[in-house]
Steps between C-alpha positions, in 0.01 A plus 500: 500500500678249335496225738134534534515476082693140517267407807206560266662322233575210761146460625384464135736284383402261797155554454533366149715225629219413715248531279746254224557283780124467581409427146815236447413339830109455411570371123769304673253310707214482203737318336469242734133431430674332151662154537867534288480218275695272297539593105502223211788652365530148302188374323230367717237223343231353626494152535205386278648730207664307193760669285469426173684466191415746237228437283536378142126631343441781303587829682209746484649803652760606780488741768822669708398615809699698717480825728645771712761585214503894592895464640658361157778658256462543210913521509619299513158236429368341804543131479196388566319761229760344292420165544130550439570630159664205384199267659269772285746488161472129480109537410420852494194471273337244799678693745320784801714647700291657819698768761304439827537889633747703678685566202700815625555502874473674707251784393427440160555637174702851630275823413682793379495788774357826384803684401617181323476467110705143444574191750817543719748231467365352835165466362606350208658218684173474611310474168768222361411301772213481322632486185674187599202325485372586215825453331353130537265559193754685312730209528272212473260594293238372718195684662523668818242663709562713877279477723510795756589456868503706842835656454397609146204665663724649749591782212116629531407329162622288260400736210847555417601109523270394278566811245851370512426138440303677185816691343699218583281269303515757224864565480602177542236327316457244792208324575468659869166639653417633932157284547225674595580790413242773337593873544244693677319195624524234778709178403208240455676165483555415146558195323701356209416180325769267355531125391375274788526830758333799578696747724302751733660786593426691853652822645453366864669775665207715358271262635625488866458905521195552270125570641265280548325610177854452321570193622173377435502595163786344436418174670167471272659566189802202623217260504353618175861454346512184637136389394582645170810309479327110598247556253681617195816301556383196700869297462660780632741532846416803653771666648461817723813674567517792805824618700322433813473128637208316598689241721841571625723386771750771498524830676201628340314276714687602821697142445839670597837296474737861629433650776658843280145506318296390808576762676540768202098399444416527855658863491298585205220379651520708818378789231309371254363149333642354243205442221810268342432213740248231462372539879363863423219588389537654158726189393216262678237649277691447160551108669137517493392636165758298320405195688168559388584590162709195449238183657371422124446177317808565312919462522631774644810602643607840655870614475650820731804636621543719775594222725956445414486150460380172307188342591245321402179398616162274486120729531371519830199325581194518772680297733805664564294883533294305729563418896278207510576191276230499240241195491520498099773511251716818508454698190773742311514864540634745242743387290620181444864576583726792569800610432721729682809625243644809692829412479656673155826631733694392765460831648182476617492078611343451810458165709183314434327196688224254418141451634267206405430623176892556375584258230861641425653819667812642544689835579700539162584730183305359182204444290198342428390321126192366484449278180150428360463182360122366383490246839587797716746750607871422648695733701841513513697688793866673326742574724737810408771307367302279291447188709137338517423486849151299454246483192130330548155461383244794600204304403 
């Protein structure tokens, strides 16, 4: 009796061996369909792209931008959260501050179980991750908004996030606020209107796994926020500010520099498609509307995360969606340029490359300021230890 027992046990254990090897060996070989490429782990320019000295005009207004956050301490202060506090204190009445999503990884803000009545000390590691950023505000004085990404969504909601972000605001009397966020109602983009800028807000996650009717919803009311916006301040940079990318050349756009994530994404995709990827197409239809959106007769630029690295690039245009070169002038689509600011920890820094439209990239903990002057907008690329790594004209 009990050698047939272990022989049972023995002809499952090898028919899950099989069955492991089977699925190893086929991810093993998807990977393979995915060239392993080099990362610009040092700062990549392109060659028409000037660096220039920092402008002496009036400054209108300045913007941090930086994402993917969700793995800082709050003890002892990430450096990096740090650092952007001091950038903020040094004008915090001219100052933004945007979070571009995935502010707690990896599955959100933590809900209490149901025999639970207060946070376990695990959890509340969890919550000062987030708390680290918006120490920013407390310590700077300066604005600062969240935007919400996929691994916020990953907690079901973001309800308790953004009720959070509320008492924190309250307690702390810190100018912090999750954008859009309405209770009870879907998170239209929303907009706030400063000197020289107006920032758009867009829960983008929501937008890749809404309906149709949702997402066209939403999409009508961006371009009535954006209409809105041309005619009533007509000086105005509009920037538009998401956690998921437009243009990338990282991972997220199957651009892999490991073969440890190639083949981790060809495993998951054995079972299921990621909607985080720009090739699918959820992520292809927000490309779209955006795109859309975005091709005004105004300045716009569109800043996102979700992508761990530093780039930056120039719109898209006819010509290079098109196969055959075009007989008249190629003419811009979406925004003007985009930003990629996904980099807030070193934790979560992943290689990056460059495509036709790159203008600066590279695979790197830091930040994003974007300074609005009256003859345009300059961008500024931080690294974490305070070095400028390149700063030009986005005009």
């Amino acid at each position: 009796m009990m050698i047939k027992l272990l022989k049972g046990f023995l002809y499952l254990f090898l028919a899950w061996l099989i069955v492991i090897l089977l699925i190893a060996g086929t991810a093993w070989a998807l990977t393979f369909k995915h060239e392993i490429n080099e990362s610009h782990d040092t700062p990549y320019f392109r060659d028409d792209i000037a660096f220039i000295e920092e402008p002496t005009s009036e400054l209108l207004w300045e913007v941090l931008l930086m994402g993917d956050a969700g793995d800082s301490t709050l003890v002892p202060w990430h450096s990096t959260l740090a650092m952007a506090a001091d950038i903020a204190a040094e004008k915090p009445e001219q100052t933004s501050v945007v979070m571009l999503g995935d502010n707690i990884y990896f599955f959100g803000y933590p809900n209490l179980d149901e025999e639970q009545t207060e946070y376990d000390p695990e959890q509340l590691e969890l919550i000062d991750r987030l708390n680290a950023q918006l120490q920013i505000s407390k310590h700077s004085g300066a604005e600062l908004f969240l935007v919400p990404g996929n691994h916020d969504w990953y907690a079901d909601q973001v309800d308790t996030q953004a009720q959070h972000v509320l008492a924190y605001a309250e307690e702390h009397g810190a100018l912090v606020s999750f954008q859009p966020w309405v209770k009870d109602a879907i998170p239209l983009p929303a907009v706030a209107h400063r000197a020289g800028v107006s920032i758009i807000f867009m829960d983008t996650q929501w937008l890749i796994t809404a309906e149709q009717a949702g997402f066209d919803q939403a999409m009508t009311h961006l371009k009535q926020l954006i209409a809105n916006t041309i005619r009533e301040y007509p000086s105005n940079l509009i920037l538009a500010t998401g956690h998921h990318p437009i243009q990338t050349m990282g991972p997220h756009a199957q651009y892999y520099t490991g073969r440890g994530y190639a083949f981790f994404m060809a495993l998951v995709g054995l079972f299921s498609e990621s909607d985080q990827d720009t090739h699918n197409q959820p992520y292809k239809r927000l490309i779209a509307g955006l795109n859309d959106a975005f091709t005004v007769d105004a300045n716009i630029i569109y800043a996102a995360g979700h992508e761990h690295s530093l780039q930056i690039f120039e719109a898209l245009s006819t010509e290079s969606l098109t196969a055959e070169p075009l007989t008249t002038e190629a003419s811009k689509i979406g925004a003007d340029y985009q930003l990629v600011s996904g980099a807030a920890h070193q934790n979560k820094v992943s290689g990056v490359g460059h495509n036709d439209n790159t203008l600066f990239a590279v695979s790197a903990e830091g930040l994003m300021k974007l300074r609005i002057y009256a003859e345009g907008a300059a961008v500024e690329v931080i690294s974490s230890n305070g070095d400028l790594l390149h700063r030009q004209w986005l005009k």
